[in-house]
C-alpha positions in Angstrom: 73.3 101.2 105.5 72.6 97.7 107.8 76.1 95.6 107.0 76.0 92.4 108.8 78.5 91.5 111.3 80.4 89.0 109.6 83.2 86.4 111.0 83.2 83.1 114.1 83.5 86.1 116.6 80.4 87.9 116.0 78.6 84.4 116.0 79.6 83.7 119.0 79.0 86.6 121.1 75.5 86.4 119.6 74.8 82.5 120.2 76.1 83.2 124.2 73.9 86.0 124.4 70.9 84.4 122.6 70.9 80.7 123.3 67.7 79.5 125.0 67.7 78.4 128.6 66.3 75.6 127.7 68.4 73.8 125.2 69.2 70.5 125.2 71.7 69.4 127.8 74.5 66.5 128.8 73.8 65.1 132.3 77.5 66.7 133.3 80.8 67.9 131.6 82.0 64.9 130.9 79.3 64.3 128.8 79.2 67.4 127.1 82.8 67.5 126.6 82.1 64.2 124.5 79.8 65.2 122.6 81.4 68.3 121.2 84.2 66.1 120.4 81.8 64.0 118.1 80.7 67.1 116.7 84.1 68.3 115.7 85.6 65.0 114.5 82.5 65.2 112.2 83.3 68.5 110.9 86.8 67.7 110.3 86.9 64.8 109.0 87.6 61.3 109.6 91.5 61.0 109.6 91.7 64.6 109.7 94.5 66.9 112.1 92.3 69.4 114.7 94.3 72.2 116.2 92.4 73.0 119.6 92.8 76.5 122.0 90.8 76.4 125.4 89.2 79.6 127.6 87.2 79.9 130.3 84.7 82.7 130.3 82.4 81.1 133.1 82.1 81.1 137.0 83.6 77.7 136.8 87.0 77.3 138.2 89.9 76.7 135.9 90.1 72.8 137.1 86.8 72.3 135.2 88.3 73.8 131.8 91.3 71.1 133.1 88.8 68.5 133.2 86.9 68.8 130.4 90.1 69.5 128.2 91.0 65.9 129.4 87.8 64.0 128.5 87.5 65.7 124.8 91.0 65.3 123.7 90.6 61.4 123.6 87.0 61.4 122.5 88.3 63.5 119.9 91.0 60.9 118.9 87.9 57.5 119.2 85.8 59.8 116.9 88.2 59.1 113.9 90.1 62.8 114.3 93.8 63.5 115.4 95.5 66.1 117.3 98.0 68.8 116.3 99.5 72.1 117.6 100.1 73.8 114.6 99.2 73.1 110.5 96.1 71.1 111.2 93.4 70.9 108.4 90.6 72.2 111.2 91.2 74.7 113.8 88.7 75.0 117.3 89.0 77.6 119.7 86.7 76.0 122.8 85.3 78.8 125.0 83.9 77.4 128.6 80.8 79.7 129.4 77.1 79.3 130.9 73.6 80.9 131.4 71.3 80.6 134.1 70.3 77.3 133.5 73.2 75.5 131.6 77.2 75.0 131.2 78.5 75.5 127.5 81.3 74.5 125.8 81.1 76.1 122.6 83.8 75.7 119.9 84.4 78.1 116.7 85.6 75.7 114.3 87.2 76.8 110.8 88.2 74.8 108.2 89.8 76.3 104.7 86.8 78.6 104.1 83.8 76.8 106.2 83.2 78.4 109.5 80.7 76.7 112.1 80.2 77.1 116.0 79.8 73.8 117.6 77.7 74.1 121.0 77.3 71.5 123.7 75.5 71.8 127.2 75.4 70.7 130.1 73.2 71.4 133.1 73.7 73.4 136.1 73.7 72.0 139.9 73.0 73.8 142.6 76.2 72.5 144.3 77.8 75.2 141.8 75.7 78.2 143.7 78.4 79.7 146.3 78.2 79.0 150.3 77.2 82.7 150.1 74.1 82.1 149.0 74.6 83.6 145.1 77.0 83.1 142.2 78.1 85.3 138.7 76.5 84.7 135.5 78.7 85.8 132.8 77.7 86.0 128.9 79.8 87.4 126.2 77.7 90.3 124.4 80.6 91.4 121.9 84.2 91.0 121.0 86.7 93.2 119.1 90.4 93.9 118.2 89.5 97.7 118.8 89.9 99.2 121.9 86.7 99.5 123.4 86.1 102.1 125.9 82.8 101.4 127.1 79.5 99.7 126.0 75.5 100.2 126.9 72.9 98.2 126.2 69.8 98.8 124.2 66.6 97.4 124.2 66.9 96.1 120.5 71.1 95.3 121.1 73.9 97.0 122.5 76.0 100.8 121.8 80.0 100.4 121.7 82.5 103.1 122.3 85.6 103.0 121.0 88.6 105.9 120.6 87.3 106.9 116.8 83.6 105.4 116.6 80.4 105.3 118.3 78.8 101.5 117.0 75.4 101.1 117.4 74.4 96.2 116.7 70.9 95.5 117.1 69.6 91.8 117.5 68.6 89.9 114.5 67.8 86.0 114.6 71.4 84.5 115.9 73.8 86.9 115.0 74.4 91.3 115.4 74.0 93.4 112.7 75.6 96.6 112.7 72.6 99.5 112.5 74.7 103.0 112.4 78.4 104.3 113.6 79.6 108.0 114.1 82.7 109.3 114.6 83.9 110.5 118.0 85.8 113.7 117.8 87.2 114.5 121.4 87.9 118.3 122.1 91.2 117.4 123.9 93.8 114.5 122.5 93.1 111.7 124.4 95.1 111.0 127.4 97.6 107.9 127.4 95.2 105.9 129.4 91.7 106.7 128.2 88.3 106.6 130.0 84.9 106.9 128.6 81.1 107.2 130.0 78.5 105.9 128.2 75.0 106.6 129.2 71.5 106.1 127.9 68.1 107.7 128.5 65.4 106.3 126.5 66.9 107.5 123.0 69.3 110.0 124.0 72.7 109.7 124.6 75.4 111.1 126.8 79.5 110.1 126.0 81.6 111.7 128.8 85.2 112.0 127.3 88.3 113.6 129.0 87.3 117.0 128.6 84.4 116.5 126.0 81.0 115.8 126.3 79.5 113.9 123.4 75.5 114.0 122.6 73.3 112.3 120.4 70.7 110.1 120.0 69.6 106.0 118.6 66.7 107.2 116.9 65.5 107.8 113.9 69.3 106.9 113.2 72.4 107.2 115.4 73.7 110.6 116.1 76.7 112.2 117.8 77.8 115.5 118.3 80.8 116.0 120.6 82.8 119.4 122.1 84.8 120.4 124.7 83.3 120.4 128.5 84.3 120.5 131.9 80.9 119.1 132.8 80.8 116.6 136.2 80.6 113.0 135.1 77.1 111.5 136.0 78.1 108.2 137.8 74.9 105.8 138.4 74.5 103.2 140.6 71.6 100.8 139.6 69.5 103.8 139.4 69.4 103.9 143.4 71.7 106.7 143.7 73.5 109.4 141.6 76.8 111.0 142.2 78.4 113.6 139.3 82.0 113.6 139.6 85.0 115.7 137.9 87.0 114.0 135.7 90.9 114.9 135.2 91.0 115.4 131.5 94.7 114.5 131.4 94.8 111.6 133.7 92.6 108.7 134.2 91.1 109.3 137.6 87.9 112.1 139.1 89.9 114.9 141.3 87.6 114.7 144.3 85.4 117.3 143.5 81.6 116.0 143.5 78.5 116.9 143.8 75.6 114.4 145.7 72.1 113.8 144.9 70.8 116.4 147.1 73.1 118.7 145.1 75.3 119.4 148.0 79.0 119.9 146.7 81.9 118.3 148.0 85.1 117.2 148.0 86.7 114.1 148.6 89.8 112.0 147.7 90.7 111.6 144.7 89.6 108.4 143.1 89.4 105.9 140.3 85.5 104.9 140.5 82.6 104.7 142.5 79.8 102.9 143.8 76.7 103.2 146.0 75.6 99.7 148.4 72.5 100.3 151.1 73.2 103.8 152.8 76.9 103.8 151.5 79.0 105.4 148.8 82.7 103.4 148.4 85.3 105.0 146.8 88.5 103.1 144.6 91.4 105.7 145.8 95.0 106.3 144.4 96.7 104.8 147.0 95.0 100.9 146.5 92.1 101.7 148.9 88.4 101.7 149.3 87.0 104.5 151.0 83.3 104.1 152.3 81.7 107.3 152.7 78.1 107.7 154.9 75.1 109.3 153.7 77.0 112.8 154.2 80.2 111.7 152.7 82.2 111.5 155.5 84.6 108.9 156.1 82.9 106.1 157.7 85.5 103.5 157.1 87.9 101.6 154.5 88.3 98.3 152.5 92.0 96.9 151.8 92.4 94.2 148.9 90.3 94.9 146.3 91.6 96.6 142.7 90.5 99.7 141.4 87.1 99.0 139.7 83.6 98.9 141.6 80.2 98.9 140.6 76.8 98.2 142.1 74.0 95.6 141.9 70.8 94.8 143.3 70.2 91.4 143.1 67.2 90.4 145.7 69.7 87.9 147.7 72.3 88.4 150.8 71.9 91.9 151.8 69.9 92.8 148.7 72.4 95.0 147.7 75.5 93.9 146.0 79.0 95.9 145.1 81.3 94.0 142.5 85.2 94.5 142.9 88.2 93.5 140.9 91.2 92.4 142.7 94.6 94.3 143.3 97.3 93.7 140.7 98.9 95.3 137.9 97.3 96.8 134.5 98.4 94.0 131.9 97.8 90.4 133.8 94.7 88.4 134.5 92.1 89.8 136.6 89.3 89.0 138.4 85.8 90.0 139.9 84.0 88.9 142.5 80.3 90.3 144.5 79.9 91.5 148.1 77.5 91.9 150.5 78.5 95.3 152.7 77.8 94.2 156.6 78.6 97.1 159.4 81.0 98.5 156.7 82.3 95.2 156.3 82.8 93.2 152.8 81.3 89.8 152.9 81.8 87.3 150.0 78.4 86.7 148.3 80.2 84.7 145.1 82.9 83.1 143.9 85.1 85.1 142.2 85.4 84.4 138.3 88.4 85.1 136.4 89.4 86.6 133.2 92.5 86.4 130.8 93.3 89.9 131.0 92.6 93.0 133.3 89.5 94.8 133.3 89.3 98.1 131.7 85.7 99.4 132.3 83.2 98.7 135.0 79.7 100.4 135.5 76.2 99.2 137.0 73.9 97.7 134.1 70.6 98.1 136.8 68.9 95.8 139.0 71.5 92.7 139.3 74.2 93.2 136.7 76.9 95.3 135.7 78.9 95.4 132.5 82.5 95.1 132.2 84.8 95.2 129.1 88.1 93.3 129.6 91.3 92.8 127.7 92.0 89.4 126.4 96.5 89.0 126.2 96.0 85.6 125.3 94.2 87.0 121.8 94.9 90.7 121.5 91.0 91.5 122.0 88.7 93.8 124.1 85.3 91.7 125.0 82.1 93.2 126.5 80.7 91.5 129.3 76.8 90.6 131.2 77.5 90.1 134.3 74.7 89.0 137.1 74.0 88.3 140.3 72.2 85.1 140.5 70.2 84.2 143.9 70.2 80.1 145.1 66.7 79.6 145.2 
């Protein structure tokens, strides 16, 4: 049975995901920033109390949510509306995000029963593109209180793995609709801090769990069969390179043992995850570093500073190859991710870094120029799914 995705949240990862390049735009922030205040005096009501949260999901630097927060709160109060922590008669939660030709401030506004997202744009400048020749695009694709342990997307929408369910949302006009969702039944209890695979060929699919090995497929309808394995982990990189790695059913980490694309087995350190850039594999390892491995997996050097979570793109600027890395910290603050160019074994900043509200949980290559990465929002208690892509200056 189709059941429509209902709820501001669902909106809203559908509008960022959807929204035409080419909508109409404010000259700058400022501007934009004014206009959604208009909008939301309007839906409040003149004389009315607005409650207002603020979050950046862009590339944009926190300064910019600053700014913008500082130019809507007194539009807000000249467009008739007031101000008000807590108790107001509307509530807005603003979310700073983008595409590749536009800024957006979009707010989920609620009052009593109405719910409406407010959207206003502004455009890009190339001044925003980093020195290093690229920046990050980031669009929200879907949003939950679930724990969510991976995602895929689909040609017609996107697959989502939680702990107990497989969901399968397909597109339809602005919003997700929910097309199918199985249970997950994993051979072995899940560990304390779960990871989870998801992989798609066509219409099959493949969920590697600790210890099971889920099957199924998105056609005619969405189907899952799981039971216990020891099977290697198939870890992709763009599609350029595959590497099937053992997973440690009771831990969170891959034991070292692999095998390569030329099915050559090996083993290595022990390590979190793992990503392929030009002739290169690099390793996340236990002990905080990042092990690059030659064409015959011997050590060929190491990276210090990044966090435990890699993946690979291949967007056609810098090197032409890209590997995305969070930064060091602990599991339950902010994080952030940023994009490299690898030059004589040597990380070189393509991007700015863009931040999130919470750490990220899951990181795998998308193909070509993007990755997808699920984070944990503390602010709101939520897991999001993440589009993230390279994007080239010129």
């Amino acid at each position: 049975m189709i059941a429509a995705v209902k709820g501001c949240h669902a909106v809203l990862s559908a509008l960022l995901f959807l929204l035409p390049l080419d909508a109409q735009a404010a000259d700058d922030l400022g501007g934009a920033a004014r206009e959604l205040a208009r909008k939301a005096a309007a839906f409040a009501g003149r004389g009315e109390t607005v409650s207002v949260s603020w979050r950046n999901l862009s590339g944009l630097p926190s300064g910019d949510l600053a700014q913008a927060r500082s130019i809507f709160e007194p539009a807000l109060r000249d467009s008739g509306a007031r101000l008000l922590d807590s108790g107001a008669t509307a509530d807005l939660r603003v979310t700073l995000s983008e595409n590749q030709s536009q800024y957006l401030l979009v707010a989920e506004a609620r009052k009593g029963d109405d719910r409406q997202v407010l959207i206003a744009t502004w455009k890009r400048a190339a001044a925003a593109t980093a020195a290093g020749g690229a920046t990050l695009e980031r669009k929200l694709l879907w949003e939950q209180s679930e724990v969510i342990l991976d995602a895929a997307l689909t040609p017609a929408g996107i697959l989502v793995l939680s702990p107990a369910k497989l969901t399968l949302y397909a597109r339809r006009e602005t919003a997700l609709e929910e097309r199918g969702s199985v249970p997950v039944a994993p051979a072995k209890p899940w560990p304390r801090d779960p990871r989870a695979r998801l992989s798609i060929n066509g219409a099959a699919i493949r969920a590697f769990l600790p210890g099971t090995l889920c099957t199924g497929a998105i056609e005619p309808a969405l189907t899952l069969e799981c039971h216990a394995s020891e099977e290697m982990w198939t870890l992709e990189a763009g599609g350029r390179s595959v590497l099937l790695a053992a997973f440690s059913p009771g831990r969170n980490h891959f034991d070292g043992r692999i095998v390569t694309q030329s099915g050559v087995r090996k083993t290595v350190a022990p390590f979190y995850t793992a990503a392929a850039v030009d002739s290169y594999w690099l390793l996340s390892l236990l002990d905080g570093r990042t092990q690059i491995l030659d064409n015959n997996f011997e050590v060929a050097g190491a990276i210090s500073g990044w966090g435990s979570d890699l993946a690979s793109a291949s967007a056609r600027c810098g090197t032409g190859f890209q590997i995305f890395a969070t930064k060091p910290g602990e599991a339950r603050e902010p994080d952030s991710l940023r994009a490299y160019a690898l030059v004589n074994r040597t990380p070189v900043p393509l991007t700015p870094a863009i931040d999130f509200t919470g750490p990220v949980t899951a990181l795998w290559s998308a193909g070509g120029p993007s990755v997808i990465a699920v984070s944990y929002d503390l602010d709101t208690a939520r897991y999001a799914v993440y589009l993230i892509t390279v994007v080239c200056n010129g």
